[in-house]
C-alpha positions, -999 to 999 in steps of 0.1 A, spaced: 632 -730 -370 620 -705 -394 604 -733 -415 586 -746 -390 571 -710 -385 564 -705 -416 548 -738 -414 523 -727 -388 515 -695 -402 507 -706 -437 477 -723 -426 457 -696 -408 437 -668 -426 447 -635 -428 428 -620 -402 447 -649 -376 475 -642 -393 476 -608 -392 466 -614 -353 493 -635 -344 519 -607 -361 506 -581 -341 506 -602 -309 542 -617 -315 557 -582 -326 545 -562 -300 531 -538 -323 492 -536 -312 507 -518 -277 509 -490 -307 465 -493 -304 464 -497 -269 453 -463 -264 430 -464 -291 414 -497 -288 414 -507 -251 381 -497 -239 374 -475 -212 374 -496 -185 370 -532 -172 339 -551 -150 353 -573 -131 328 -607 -124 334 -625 -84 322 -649 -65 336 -658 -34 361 -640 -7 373 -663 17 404 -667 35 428 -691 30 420 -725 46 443 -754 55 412 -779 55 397 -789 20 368 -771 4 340 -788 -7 335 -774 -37 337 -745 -63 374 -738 -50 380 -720 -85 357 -689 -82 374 -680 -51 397 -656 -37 414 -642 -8 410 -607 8 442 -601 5 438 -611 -34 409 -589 -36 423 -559 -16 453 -562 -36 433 -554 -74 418 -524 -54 456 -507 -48 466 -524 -84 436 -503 -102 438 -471 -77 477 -470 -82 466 -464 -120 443 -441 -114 411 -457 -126 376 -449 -117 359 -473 -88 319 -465 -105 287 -485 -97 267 -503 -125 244 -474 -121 272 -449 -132 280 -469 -163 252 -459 -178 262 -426 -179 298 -431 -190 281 -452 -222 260 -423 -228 289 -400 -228 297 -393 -197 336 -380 -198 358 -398 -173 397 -385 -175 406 -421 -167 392 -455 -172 369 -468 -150 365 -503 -134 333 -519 -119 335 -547 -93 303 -573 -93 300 -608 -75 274 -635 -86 250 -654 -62 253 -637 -28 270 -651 -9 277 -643 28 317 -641 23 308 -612 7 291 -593 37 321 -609 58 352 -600 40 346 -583 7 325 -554 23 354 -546 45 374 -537 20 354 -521 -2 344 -494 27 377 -493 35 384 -476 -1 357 -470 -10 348 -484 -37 313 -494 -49 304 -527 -61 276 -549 -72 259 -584 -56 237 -603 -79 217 -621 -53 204 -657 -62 171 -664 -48 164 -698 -57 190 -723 -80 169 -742 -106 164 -779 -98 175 -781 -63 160 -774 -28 191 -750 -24 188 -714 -10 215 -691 -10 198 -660 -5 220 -633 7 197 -621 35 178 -583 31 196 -566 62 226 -575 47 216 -560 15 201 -529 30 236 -525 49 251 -523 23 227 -499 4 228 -475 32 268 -477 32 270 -470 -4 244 -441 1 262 -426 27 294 -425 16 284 -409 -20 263 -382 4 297 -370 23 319 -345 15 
Protein backbone atom coordinates (compact mmCIF):
# COMPACT_ATOMS: atom_id res chain seq x y z
CA UNK A 1 0.00 0.00 0.00
CA UNK A 2 2.70 2.42 0.67
CA UNK A 3 4.28 1.65 -2.69
CA UNK A 4 1.46 2.25 -4.47
CA UNK A 5 1.44 5.79 -2.76
CA UNK A 6 4.54 6.48 -3.37
CA UNK A 7 3.75 5.43 -6.79
CA UNK A 8 1.24 8.18 -7.29
CA UNK A 9 3.00 10.82 -5.71
CA UNK A 10 6.32 10.48 -7.58
CA UNK A 11 4.77 11.63 -10.64
CA UNK A 12 3.29 15.05 -9.79
CA UNK A 13 5.33 18.24 -9.33
CA UNK A 14 6.10 19.72 -6.32
CA UNK A 15 3.59 22.30 -6.14
CA UNK A 16 0.77 19.13 -6.54
CA UNK A 17 2.67 17.40 -4.44
CA UNK A 18 3.08 19.60 -1.91
CA UNK A 19 -0.87 20.20 -2.40
CA UNK A 20 -1.94 16.83 -2.01
CA UNK A 21 0.23 16.71 1.57
CA UNK A 22 -1.43 19.49 2.80
CA UNK A 23 -4.91 18.28 1.84
CA UNK A 24 -4.33 14.55 3.06
CA UNK A 25 -2.58 15.75 6.38
CA UNK A 26 -4.95 18.10 7.45
CA UNK A 27 -2.40 20.66 7.87
CA UNK A 28 -3.69 23.72 5.56
CA UNK A 29 -6.77 23.96 8.41
CA UNK A 30 -3.39 25.62 10.17
CA UNK A 31 -3.98 28.61 7.00
CA UNK A 32 -7.54 28.64 7.13
CA UNK A 33 -7.62 31.77 9.03
CA UNK A 34 -5.06 33.24 7.00
CA UNK A 35 -5.93 32.29 3.55
CA UNK A 36 -9.75 31.73 3.33
CA UNK A 37 -10.98 34.94 2.06
CA UNK A 38 -13.38 37.12 3.51
CA UNK A 39 -16.35 35.91 2.41
CA UNK A 40 -18.17 33.84 -0.32
CA UNK A 41 -20.77 34.92 -3.42
CA UNK A 42 -22.92 32.56 -3.82
CA UNK A 43 -24.17 32.14 -7.87
CA UNK A 44 -28.34 30.79 -8.19
CA UNK A 45 -30.62 30.12 -10.48
CA UNK A 46 -33.77 28.67 -9.74
CA UNK A 47 -36.01 28.21 -6.35
CA UNK A 48 -38.63 25.91 -6.90
CA UNK A 49 -40.36 23.44 -4.80
CA UNK A 50 -40.11 19.98 -5.07
CA UNK A 51 -42.23 18.38 -7.85
CA UNK A 52 -43.34 14.85 -8.25
CA UNK A 53 -43.93 15.46 -12.20
CA UNK A 54 -40.70 15.71 -14.42
CA UNK A 55 -39.02 18.95 -15.24
CA UNK A 56 -38.32 19.81 -18.50
CA UNK A 57 -35.15 20.92 -18.34
CA UNK A 58 -32.13 22.59 -16.45
CA UNK A 59 -33.16 20.43 -13.29
CA UNK A 60 -29.40 20.91 -12.03
CA UNK A 61 -29.38 24.74 -11.33
CA UNK A 62 -32.20 24.27 -9.00
CA UNK A 63 -33.13 24.27 -5.52
CA UNK A 64 -35.69 24.12 -3.03
CA UNK A 65 -36.83 26.84 -0.52
CA UNK A 66 -36.21 24.87 2.05
CA UNK A 67 -32.51 24.28 0.56
CA UNK A 68 -32.17 27.84 0.12
CA UNK A 69 -33.60 28.97 3.57
CA UNK A 70 -31.54 26.39 5.05
CA UNK A 71 -27.76 28.18 3.73
CA UNK A 72 -29.43 31.47 5.20
CA UNK A 73 -29.55 29.79 9.08
CA UNK A 74 -26.17 27.74 7.98
CA UNK A 75 -24.25 31.27 7.23
CA UNK A 76 -26.25 33.38 10.07
CA UNK A 77 -25.55 30.55 12.72
CA UNK A 78 -21.80 31.53 11.88
CA UNK A 79 -22.15 34.83 12.02
CA UNK A 80 -21.33 36.05 8.58
CA UNK A 81 -22.34 39.20 6.97
CA UNK A 82 -25.68 39.06 4.51
CA UNK A 83 -24.02 42.48 2.17
CA UNK A 84 -25.33 43.54 -1.38
CA UNK A 85 -22.89 43.64 -4.40
CA UNK A 86 -22.99 47.35 -3.79
CA UNK A 87 -21.45 46.84 -0.21
CA UNK A 88 -18.64 44.74 -1.62
CA UNK A 89 -17.10 47.40 -2.99
CA UNK A 90 -16.54 48.88 0.04
CA UNK A 91 -15.31 45.83 1.99
CA UNK A 92 -12.53 45.46 -1.10
CA UNK A 93 -11.67 48.94 -0.57
CA UNK A 94 -11.18 48.31 3.05
CA UNK A 95 -14.10 48.38 4.56
CA UNK A 96 -13.51 46.42 8.11
CA UNK A 97 -16.17 43.65 8.64
CA UNK A 98 -15.55 41.71 12.18
CA UNK A 99 -16.81 38.61 10.28
CA UNK A 100 -16.94 37.35 6.81
CA UNK A 101 -19.35 38.26 4.62
CA UNK A 102 -21.51 36.33 2.05
CA UNK A 103 -23.40 37.68 -1.06
CA UNK A 104 -26.33 35.81 -2.60
CA UNK A 105 -26.92 36.42 -6.61
CA UNK A 106 -29.25 34.46 -9.16
CA UNK A 107 -28.63 34.46 -12.98
CA UNK A 108 -31.39 35.10 -15.62
CA UNK A 109 -34.55 36.27 -13.68
CA UNK A 110 -36.48 34.14 -13.30
CA UNK A 111 -40.03 34.42 -11.77
CA UNK A 112 -39.31 31.58 -8.96
CA UNK A 113 -37.31 34.05 -7.65
CA UNK A 114 -40.06 36.77 -6.98
CA UNK A 115 -42.21 33.56 -5.87
CA UNK A 116 -40.15 31.75 -3.40
CA UNK A 117 -36.69 33.16 -3.04
CA UNK A 118 -37.99 36.77 -2.11
CA UNK A 119 -39.88 35.29 0.71
CA UNK A 120 -37.17 34.23 2.37
CA UNK A 121 -34.83 36.69 1.92
CA UNK A 122 -37.36 39.39 3.57
CA UNK A 123 -37.96 37.15 6.01
CA UNK A 124 -34.11 37.51 7.15
CA UNK A 125 -33.31 39.88 5.72
CA UNK A 126 -30.90 39.45 3.68
CA UNK A 127 -30.05 41.24 0.40
CA UNK A 128 -29.36 39.68 -2.80
CA UNK A 129 -28.77 40.19 -6.36
CA UNK A 130 -30.96 39.14 -9.84
CA UNK A 131 -29.06 39.43 -13.00
CA UNK A 132 -32.00 39.84 -15.26
CA UNK A 133 -31.74 38.31 -18.92
CA UNK A 134 -33.34 40.34 -21.47
CA UNK A 135 -33.02 38.64 -24.53
CA UNK A 136 -30.95 34.81 -24.95
CA UNK A 137 -28.77 34.91 -28.11
CA UNK A 138 -30.17 32.89 -31.04
CA UNK A 139 -33.55 32.15 -29.95
CA UNK A 140 -37.00 33.93 -29.94
CA UNK A 141 -36.86 33.32 -26.03
CA UNK A 142 -37.75 35.99 -23.46
CA UNK A 143 -37.30 35.56 -19.88
CA UNK A 144 -37.42 38.91 -18.70
CA UNK A 145 -38.14 39.15 -15.13
CA UNK A 146 -40.82 41.87 -15.41
CA UNK A 147 -40.01 45.72 -13.95
CA UNK A 148 -42.71 45.72 -11.11
CA UNK A 149 -41.13 42.87 -9.92
CA UNK A 150 -37.85 44.40 -9.99
CA UNK A 151 -38.98 47.66 -8.50
CA UNK A 152 -40.61 45.47 -5.62
CA UNK A 153 -37.94 44.30 -4.83
CA UNK A 154 -35.81 47.58 -4.99
CA UNK A 155 -38.24 49.36 -2.72
CA UNK A 156 -38.02 46.24 -0.19
CA UNK A 157 -34.38 46.32 -0.06
CA UNK A 158 -34.65 50.24 0.34
CA UNK A 159 -36.88 50.04 3.11
CA UNK A 160 -35.56 47.63 5.10
CA UNK A 161 -31.89 49.35 5.09
CA UNK A 162 -33.96 52.76 5.94
CA UNK A 163 -35.46 51.21 9.40
CA UNK A 164 -34.14 51.22 12.55
Amino acid sequence: MKVDLIKKLTHLNRRELTARLLTYSGSFLLTKPVYAGLGHILVFHRVIPKSKSPRVANTEIEVTPEYLEGIIKYFNKRHYHFISLDELYDVLKGKKLDNRFVIFTFDDGYIDNLIYAYPIFKKYNVPFTIYVATNFPATNTNFTLHLHVVKKMHLWYNSALSDP
